[in-house]
C-alpha positions in Angstrom: 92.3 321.8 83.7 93.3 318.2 81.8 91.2 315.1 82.7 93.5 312.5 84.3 93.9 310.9 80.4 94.6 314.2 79.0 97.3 314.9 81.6 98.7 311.2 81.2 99.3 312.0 77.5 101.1 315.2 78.2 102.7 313.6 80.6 104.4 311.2 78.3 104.6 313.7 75.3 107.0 315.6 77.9 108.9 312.0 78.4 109.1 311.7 75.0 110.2 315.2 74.3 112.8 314.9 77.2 114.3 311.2 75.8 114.6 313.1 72.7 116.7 315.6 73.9 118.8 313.3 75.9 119.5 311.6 72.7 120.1 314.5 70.3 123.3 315.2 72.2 124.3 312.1 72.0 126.5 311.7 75.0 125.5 311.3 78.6 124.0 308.0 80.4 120.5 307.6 78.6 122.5 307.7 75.1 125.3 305.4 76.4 122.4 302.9 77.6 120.3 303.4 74.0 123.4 302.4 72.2 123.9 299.9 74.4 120.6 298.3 74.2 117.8 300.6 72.7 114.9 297.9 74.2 116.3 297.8 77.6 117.2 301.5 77.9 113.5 302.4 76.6 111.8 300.3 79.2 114.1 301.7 82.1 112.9 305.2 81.3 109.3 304.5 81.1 109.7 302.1 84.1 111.0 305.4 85.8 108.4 307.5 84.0 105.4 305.5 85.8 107.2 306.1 89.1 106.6 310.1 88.4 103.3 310.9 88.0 102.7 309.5 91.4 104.6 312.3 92.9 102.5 315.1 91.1 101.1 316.2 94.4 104.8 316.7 96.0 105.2 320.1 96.7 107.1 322.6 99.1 105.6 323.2 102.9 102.8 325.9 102.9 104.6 328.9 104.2 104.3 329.8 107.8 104.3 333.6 109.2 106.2 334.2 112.4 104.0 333.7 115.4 102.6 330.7 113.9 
């Protein structure tokens, strides 16, 4: 199991890997906003990228037998 700064930096190497892919294609929104403005559209997705992490404990309801 990864200390909180180990999964921090796999967290972002996973943001990075993603924003990569995004532009690769080279169409869609996150491409449209890096040619727009490359600053602006890089601190949108980290400022959405910080936003994430604090959902890692999100999950589905435990699962309930009938009679419960």
């Amino acid at each position: 199991m990864a200390d909180e700064a180990e999964a921090d930096g796999i967290f972002r190497d996973l943001i990075d890997r993603w924003l990569r892919e995004c532009l690769s294609g080279g169409d869609g929104l996150v491409a449209e906003m890096v040619l727009a403005d490359p600053v602006a559209a890089k601190d949108a997705v980290d400022r959405v990228a910080e936003c994430l992490p604090e959902r890692r404990t999100v999950g589905t309801r435990p699962a309930t037998t009938q009679g419960d």
